[in-house]
C-alpha positions, 0 to 999 in steps of 0.5 A: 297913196294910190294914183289919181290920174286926169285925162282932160287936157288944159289950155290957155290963150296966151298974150298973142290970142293963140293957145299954149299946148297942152299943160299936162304934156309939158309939165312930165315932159319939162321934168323928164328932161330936166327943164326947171325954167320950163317947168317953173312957168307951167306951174306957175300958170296953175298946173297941178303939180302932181299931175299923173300920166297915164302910167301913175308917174307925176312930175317928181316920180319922172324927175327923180327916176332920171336923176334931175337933182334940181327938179326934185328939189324945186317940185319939193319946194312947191310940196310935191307930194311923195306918197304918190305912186304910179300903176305898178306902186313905186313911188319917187323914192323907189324910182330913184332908188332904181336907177341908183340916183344916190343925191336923189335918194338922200333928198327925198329922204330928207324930205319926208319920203318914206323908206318903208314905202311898199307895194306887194311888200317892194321896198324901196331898198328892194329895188336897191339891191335888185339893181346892184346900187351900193351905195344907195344900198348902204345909205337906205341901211344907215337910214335904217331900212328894214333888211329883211323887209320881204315881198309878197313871193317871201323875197328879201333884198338879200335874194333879189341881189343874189338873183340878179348877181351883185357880189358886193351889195350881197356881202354889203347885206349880209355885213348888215346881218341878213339872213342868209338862210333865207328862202323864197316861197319857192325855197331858193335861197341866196345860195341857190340863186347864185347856183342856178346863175353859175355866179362863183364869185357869189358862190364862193362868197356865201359859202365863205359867209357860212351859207349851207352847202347842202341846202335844197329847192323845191325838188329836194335837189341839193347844190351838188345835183344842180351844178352836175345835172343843169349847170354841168360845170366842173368849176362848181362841183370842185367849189362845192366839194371842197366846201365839203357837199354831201356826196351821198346825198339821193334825189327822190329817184334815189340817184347819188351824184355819181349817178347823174354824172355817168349819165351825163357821161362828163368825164372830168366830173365823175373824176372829181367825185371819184377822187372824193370817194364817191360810192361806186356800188350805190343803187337808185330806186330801181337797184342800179348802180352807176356802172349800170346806169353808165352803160343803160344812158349813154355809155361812154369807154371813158367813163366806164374804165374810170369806174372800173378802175375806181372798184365798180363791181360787175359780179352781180351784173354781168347779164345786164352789162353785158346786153347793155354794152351790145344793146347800143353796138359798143362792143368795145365796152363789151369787150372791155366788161369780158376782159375785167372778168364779166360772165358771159352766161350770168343769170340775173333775174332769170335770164341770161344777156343772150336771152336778153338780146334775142328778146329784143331783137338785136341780132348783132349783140346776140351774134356778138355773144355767141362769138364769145361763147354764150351757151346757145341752149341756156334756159331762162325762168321762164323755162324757155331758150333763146330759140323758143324766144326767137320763135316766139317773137317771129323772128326768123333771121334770129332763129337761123342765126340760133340754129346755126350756132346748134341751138338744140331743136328737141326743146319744149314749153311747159305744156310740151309744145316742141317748137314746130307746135310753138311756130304754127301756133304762131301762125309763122309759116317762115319759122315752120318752113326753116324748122321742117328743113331743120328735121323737127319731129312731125309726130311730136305731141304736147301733153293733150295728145295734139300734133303739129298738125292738130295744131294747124288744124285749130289754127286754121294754117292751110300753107303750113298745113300743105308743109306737114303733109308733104313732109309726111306728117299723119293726117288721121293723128289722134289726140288724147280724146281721139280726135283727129286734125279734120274734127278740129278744122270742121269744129272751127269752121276751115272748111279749105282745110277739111278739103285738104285733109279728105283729099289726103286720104283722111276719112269723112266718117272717122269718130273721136272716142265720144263717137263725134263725127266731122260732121256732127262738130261742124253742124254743132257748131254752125259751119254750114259750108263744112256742112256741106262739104262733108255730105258732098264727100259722102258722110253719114247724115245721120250717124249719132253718137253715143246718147243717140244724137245727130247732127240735126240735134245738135244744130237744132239745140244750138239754133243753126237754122241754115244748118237745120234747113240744109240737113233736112233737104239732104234728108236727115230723118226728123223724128230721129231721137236720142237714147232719152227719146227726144226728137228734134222737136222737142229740142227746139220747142225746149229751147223756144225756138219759134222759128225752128219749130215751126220749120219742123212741123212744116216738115211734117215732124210728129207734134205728139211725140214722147219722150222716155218720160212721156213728155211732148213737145208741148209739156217742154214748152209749157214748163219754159213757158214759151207761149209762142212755141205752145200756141204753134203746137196747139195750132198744130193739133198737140194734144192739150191734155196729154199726161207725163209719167207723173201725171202732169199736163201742159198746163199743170207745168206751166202753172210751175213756170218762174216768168209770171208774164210769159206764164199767163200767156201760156196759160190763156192759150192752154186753156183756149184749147180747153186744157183741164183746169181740174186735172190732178198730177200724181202729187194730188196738185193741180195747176190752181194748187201751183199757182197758189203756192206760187203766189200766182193765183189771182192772175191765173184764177181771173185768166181760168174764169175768163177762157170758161176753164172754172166757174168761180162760184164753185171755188173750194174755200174749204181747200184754201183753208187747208192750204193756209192752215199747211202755210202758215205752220212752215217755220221762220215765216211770216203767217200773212206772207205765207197767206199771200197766194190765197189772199189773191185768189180770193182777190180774183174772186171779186175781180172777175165776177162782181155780181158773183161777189155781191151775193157772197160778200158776207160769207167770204168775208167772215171766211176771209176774217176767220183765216186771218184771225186764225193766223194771227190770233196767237201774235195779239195772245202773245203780245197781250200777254207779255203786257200783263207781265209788266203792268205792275212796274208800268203802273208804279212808273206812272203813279206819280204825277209828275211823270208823262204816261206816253214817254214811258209807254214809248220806251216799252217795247211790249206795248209798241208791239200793237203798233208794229202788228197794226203796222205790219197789217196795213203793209199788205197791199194784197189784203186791201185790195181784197177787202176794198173790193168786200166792201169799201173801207173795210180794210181800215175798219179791219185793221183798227178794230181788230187791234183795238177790240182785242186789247180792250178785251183784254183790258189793257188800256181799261186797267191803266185808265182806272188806275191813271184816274185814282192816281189822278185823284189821290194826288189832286189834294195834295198838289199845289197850283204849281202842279196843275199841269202834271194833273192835266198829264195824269189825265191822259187816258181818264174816261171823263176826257174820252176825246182828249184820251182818244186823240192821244191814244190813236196817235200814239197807236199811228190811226187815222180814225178815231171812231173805233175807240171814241165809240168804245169810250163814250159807250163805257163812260161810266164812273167806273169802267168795270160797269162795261159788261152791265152796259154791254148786256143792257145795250144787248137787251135794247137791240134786241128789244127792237126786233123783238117787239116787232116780229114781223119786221121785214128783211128790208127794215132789219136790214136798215136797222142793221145799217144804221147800227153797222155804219156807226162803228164796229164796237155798236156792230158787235152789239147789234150782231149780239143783240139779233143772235141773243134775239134768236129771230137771226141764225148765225149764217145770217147775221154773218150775211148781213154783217158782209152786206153791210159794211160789217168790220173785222172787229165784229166778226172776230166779237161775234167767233169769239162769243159763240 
């Protein structure tokens, strides 16, 4: 029961007129001291007598948990109740039970207190056992408590009273038949707990009990490492090997126990498993046996010699072991492993204990093994000696130390560095200096040709730089490429050892075989101050190499302004060029170099001239599309219309440019300078042609017309037919994507100039329909086609009534063809905005009278609606009230429910208007739909009755007529362009005209092709 407490005090006035103390303090104070008189008065005058403190104890829980036998039975008397439990769920059986109040504990069970009473699964025999109370244990278990009752972390009696150590109650449980096996959530078990307490009375006493000596906790570690590794106890380790502990057992590192015990460095427990047998030769996970953790931790003489004596083997280790051993100074050991016969100049993983030891840096274990004998010059996989190491790492004391022992000096790395190399490249002026006095070869040279002092040269060394020279070392050494020390330093900008080269008689002017001078590198490169140096020390200003380059060149290729700016005040000829006849200038407008072409013109360089092709700085800028190096030019007087060997312009090489952007703007300021737009390249192209093919043509055509290069009006239409014709015959590719370019042009048609487009609106929209049809006419053929073919089957499909015509014509992928060109039509946003700006609302007009008028002439959906309307009615005699609505299925496509066939048919096509089709079906409600072409003729002849019974119509009433027709839908504008052509009063271009003047859709114009 949980715990109701009351916070209220209560007094009373007694007999003197003077109030008593507070009751509830009284009553848990009487029980607690035993005071039955007292008590007795307190209840007595009312009291709750299971009052609760602020901790949940009432009079009882406080009474038996102190043993008051007395007070326990009187509260009882006056039906205390049991089931009462404080804040941390005991109740008064728990209490007593607790405190081993055995009298207590017999008491409250004998009136009505519950032995099985739990908070978080805590019994009462739980806090028995805990408490290590035998006889309360032994009571609880004859009144039949649960033992193996477990709490809320899996703990039994068993292992809180192997936990907290009680021998006797254990073997009183397990007497009783707990479980010994038991685990906790954690896994400890008895044996565990009394392991980890180093408790060998309870030890010995479960293992006797049968308890499972090799049992493990959580971290898979069984008895035997726990007592090694975090007990250290010789004492337990004994106990558990003589009750037969796995010896051979591995944690998850794969350590044995005598693997831990070296560690440890605990003689007598090594001697124990030793004597056991343990095996010396077993490996961790890291393939170290005892022996080399014994000496990798914490070596120990005493150790080490026991597991020698015991057979641990060093063959396979003598490197190891041997470094190990004079890694911590333990020469003894060392001496020790020497004298059982340990190789001084073992290899293990490619290397020797020397190599090891120089490596690390312990000069005392290398001067060790080097007294006993060590090959100085041994070789490791890396093939590298001890010395090398030793220089590698900077060390100069280990590298004395190594030439004193003869260390040969003439090695060499892989690539050939010799040592001296090795030692500058490491920038150790120490190391060289010891090396030099050693008497290396000066001239030695790796496998690129480089000496040591090409080598201090890249390195940039000045001190050690100094060394070679006064040992005598070549200042004009060549490498494999010819190159000298002084290209090196001037290639990487040292310019103080440049200065001490030229000063040591090294030629300013020598060149590397590539005909590279110092100061062509340096300028190469940026480094101004080497720069200057070289031409203060009197170097050629503009020597050139073999393709005629200079070092103004390269510096300006490169962008160095300041290296640009001080050659030129030196001097340097500007109009200077290379073997392909490119100057400066050319280089820099190539690159986009504003800055420095601007420097260059102010330094008066030639802005017309050519190259070997012909090409000007202009053109070179152009093609990069470097609009603001072109205006420069032009601002300059570059010729804008100047001619390559190809006959390519400024602007024709601009038109082929990859960034539209800078394009345009390149573009606009070539033709401000009234750049030909007309001009013809050797290929017959000119920039328009590019831009075109580029799908670049309405940008530049509006930018053309804007800046006066063209007149739009003159536009060649006939050119761009030829074009599309040419485009749309390249494999794998879609026609309208192929179009696209042209389709922009004649975008910019009507951008640029609206009156322009007003006036030819008609014309270039026929033009315009005639090139798309052209193009995918033989799409709609195909599809069309591959539709007849599977009309039988279809049609046998759909007879029956009760199937739906739409699922199947959705499974049919020759039918959904329509769709997806219908789909793919309305994607190309360059043919909507073309035909918005031909007339408003076209494009949708184009789109869904195109498909539909074709697939009407076709027949295709007049061929189902006759044959779904005779199923329909062959088979409404026979169907009973039942099928009624397979009837209604059937008339999907019936022409007597033109609205309802049309609604169905535009959302299975994915249209938005329906008008298209209405019309078409409202104009062929007939019985029959083969009555279509007489009704075609006599709405001819009605339209062309209206112009002809008034000759003399005005253009402004033809044109209304043609409106009123027009605008109602493209299937009646068919029949109006028909009726005036029959008529003979309007000839072909005009009907065109009026046609794009009036709203006229794609539809009739591809009708009206079609019909003449």
């Amino acid at each position: 029961m949980q715990p109701t407490f009351e916070t209220e005090t209560t007094s009373q006035e007694n007999n003197s007129g003077q109030m008593d103390v507070p009751y509830n303090m009284d009553i848990h104070a009487s029980a607690k001291a035993g005071d039955i008189e007292t008590l007795k008065l307190i209840v007595n005058q009312g009291i709750n007598i299971d009052l609760q403190d602020k901790d949940g104890n009432t009079p009882l829980c406080i009474a038996s948990q102190n043993g008051h036998k007395g007070v326990v039975e009187y509260l009882l008397s006056k039906d205390a109740k049991t089931d009462l439990v404080t804040i941390d769920g005991d109740t008064a059986l728990h209490l007593a039970a607790e405190k081993g109040h055995h009298e207590v504990v017999k008491y409250l069970l004998d009136n009505r207190a519950d032995i099985e009473a739990a908070q978080e699964g805590v019994t009462p025999l739980h806090r028995a056992a805990a408490g290590g109370h035998y006889e309360v244990v032994k009571y609880f278990l004859k009144k039949g408590a649960n033992i193996e009752a477990k709490t809320g972390n899996e703990t039994t009696p068993l292992l809180w009273a192997a936990e907290n150590g009680h021998s006797e109650v254990v073997r009183l449980l397990l007497d009783n038949g707990a479980e010994i096996e038991v685990k906790n959530c954690e896994g400890y078990t008895p044996l565990l707990w009394a392991m980890e307490r180093d408790d060998s009375e309870t030890l010995k006493l479960l293992l006797e009990k049968g308890a499972n000596v090799d049992a493990t906790n959580e971290s898979g570690n069984t008895l035997l490492f726990l007592a090694i590794e975090e007990q250290g106890s010789a004492r337990l380790v004994k106990l558990l090997l003589d009750n037969g502990a796995n010896m051979d057992v591995t944690d998850k590192d794969g350590n044995t126990p005598l693997h831990l015990a070296v560690v440890g460095a605990d003689h007598e427990i090594v001697e124990l498993l030793l004597d056991k047998g343990a095996d010396t030769e077993a490996l961790d996970c890291e393939g170290r046996t005892p022996l080399v953790r014994a000496l990798d931790w914490n070596p120990c003489l005493g150790v080490i010699k026991l597991l020698l004596d015991n057979g641990a083997s060093i063959d396979n280790d003598s490197a190891t072991l041997l470094y190990l051993a004079t890694l911590s100074d333990n020469y003894e050991v060392a001496e020790l492993l020497l004298d059982r016969g340990a190789d001084i100049n073992a290899m293990e993983d490619g290397e020797s204990a020397l190599h090891m030891a120089v490596k690390s840096g312990y000069h005392k274990a290398a001067r060790f093994l080097l007294d006993k004998g060590a090959n100085v010059d041994a070789i490791d996989s890396c093939d590298k000696t001890p010395l090398l190491w030793a220089v590698d790492r900077n060390d100069a004391e280990m590298v004395k130390l190594l030439l004193h022992a003869g260390a040969n000096t003439e090695v060499t790395l892989r690539d050939s560095d010799t040592l001296l190399h090795w030692a500058i490249k490491k920038d150790d002026t120490e190391v060289v200096k010891i090396l030099l006095d050693k008497g290396v070869n000066l001239d030695a040279r790796d496998n690129y040709g480089k000496t040591p002092m090409h080598m201090a040269a890249q390195m940039g060394g000045i001190e050690i730089m100094e060394l070679l020279l006064e040992k005598g070392a070549r200042g004009d050494a060549r490498d494999n490429r010819g190159e000298m020390p002084i290209h090196y330093a001037a290639g990487m900008g040292y310019e103080k050892v440049v200065r001490i080269l030229l000063d040591n008689g090294v030629k300013v002017d020598d060149t590397a075989s590539n005909s590279k001078a110092a100061l062509y590198i340096a300028a190469r490169n940026g480094h101004l101050e080497v720069v200057e140096l070289l031409l203060n020390r009197g170097a050629a200003i503009d020597a050139s190499t073999m393709s005629g380059k200079t070092a103004l060149h390269v510096a300006v290729q490169n962008g160095h302004f300041g290296v640009i700016e001080f050659l030129l005040n030196q001097g340097a000829k500007i109009d200077a060029s290379t073997e392909d006849g490119f100057t400066s200038l050319h280089i820099a407008a190539q690159k986009g170099y504003i800055k420095v072409v601007k420097f260059l013109l102010n330094y008066k360089a030639n802005v017309d001239v050519k190259t070997i092709n012909n090409h000007t700085p202009l053109h070179l800028a152009s093609v990069q599309c470097h609009h603001e190096v072109v205006k420069c030019l032009l601002d300059n007087k570059a010729k804008v219309d100047s001619i390559d060997n190809y006959g390519n312009t400024s602007l024709i090489l601009a038109a082929r440019g990859s960034n539209d952007g800078e394009m345009c703007k390149t573009m606009r300021y070539l033709l401000k300078a009234k750049a030909d737009v007309n001009t013809q390249n050797q290929d017959g192209s000119t920039a328009l042609d590019y831009t075109i093919l580029e799908e670049k043509s309405a940008s530049i055509l509006i930018l053309s017309s804007e800046e006066g290069a063209i007149n739009l009006n003159d536009l060649n239409l006939s050119k761009l037919r030829n074009n599309i014709n040419s485009l749309i015959n390249v494999e794998s590719c879609n026609p309208l994507e192929k179009a696209m370019g042209l389709l922009n042009v004649l975008d910019a048609l009507t951008e640029s100039d609206k009156a322009f487009a007003g006036e030819i609106r008609g014309i270039i929209g026929a033009k315009l329909v005639l090139i798309i049809q052209e193009s995918i006419t033989p799409i709609i053929q195909e599809s069309i086609e591959e539709i007849r073919l599977e009309e039988d089957n279809l049609l046998q499909q759909a007879i029956p009534p009760q199937k739906d015509i739409l699922p199947i014509l959705k499974e049919n992928d020759n039918l959904l063809k329509l769709k997806r060109l219908h789909e793919s039509l309305e994607k190309k946003e360059n043919v909507k905005s073309l035909l918005d700006n031909l007339s408003p609302g076209c494009l949708d007009k184009l789109q869904k009278s195109f498909i539909l008028a074709k697939a009407l002439e076709k027949n295709v959906l007049k061929l189902h609606c006759n044959s779904l309307k005779k199923a329909a009615e062959g088979f409404t005699a026979k169907l009973n009230e039942t099928s009624k609505s397979a009837i209604q299925q059937s008339k999907l496509f019936d022409v007597s429910n033109a609205d309802g066939a049309v609604e169905n048919i535009t959302s299975f096509l994915g249209l938005k208007d329906q008008g298209s089709l209405l019309l078409a079906f409202k104009f062929t409600k007939a019985e029959d739909l083969d009555n279509h072409s007489s009704k075609r003729s006599r709405h001819s002849e009605l339209c062309g009755e209206a112009v002809e019974n008034d000759e003399d119509i005005q253009a402004s009433k033809r044109q209304k007529f043609l409106d009123q027709s027009v605008s109602a839908d493209s299937i009646l504008s068919c029949e109006a362009v028909y009726a005036l052509n029959d008529s003979g009063n309007v000839d072909q271009g005009s009907s065109l005209h009026l046609l794009g003047n009036t709203h006229a859709s794609s539809g009739a114009v591809l009708d009206y092709d079609i019909q003449n």
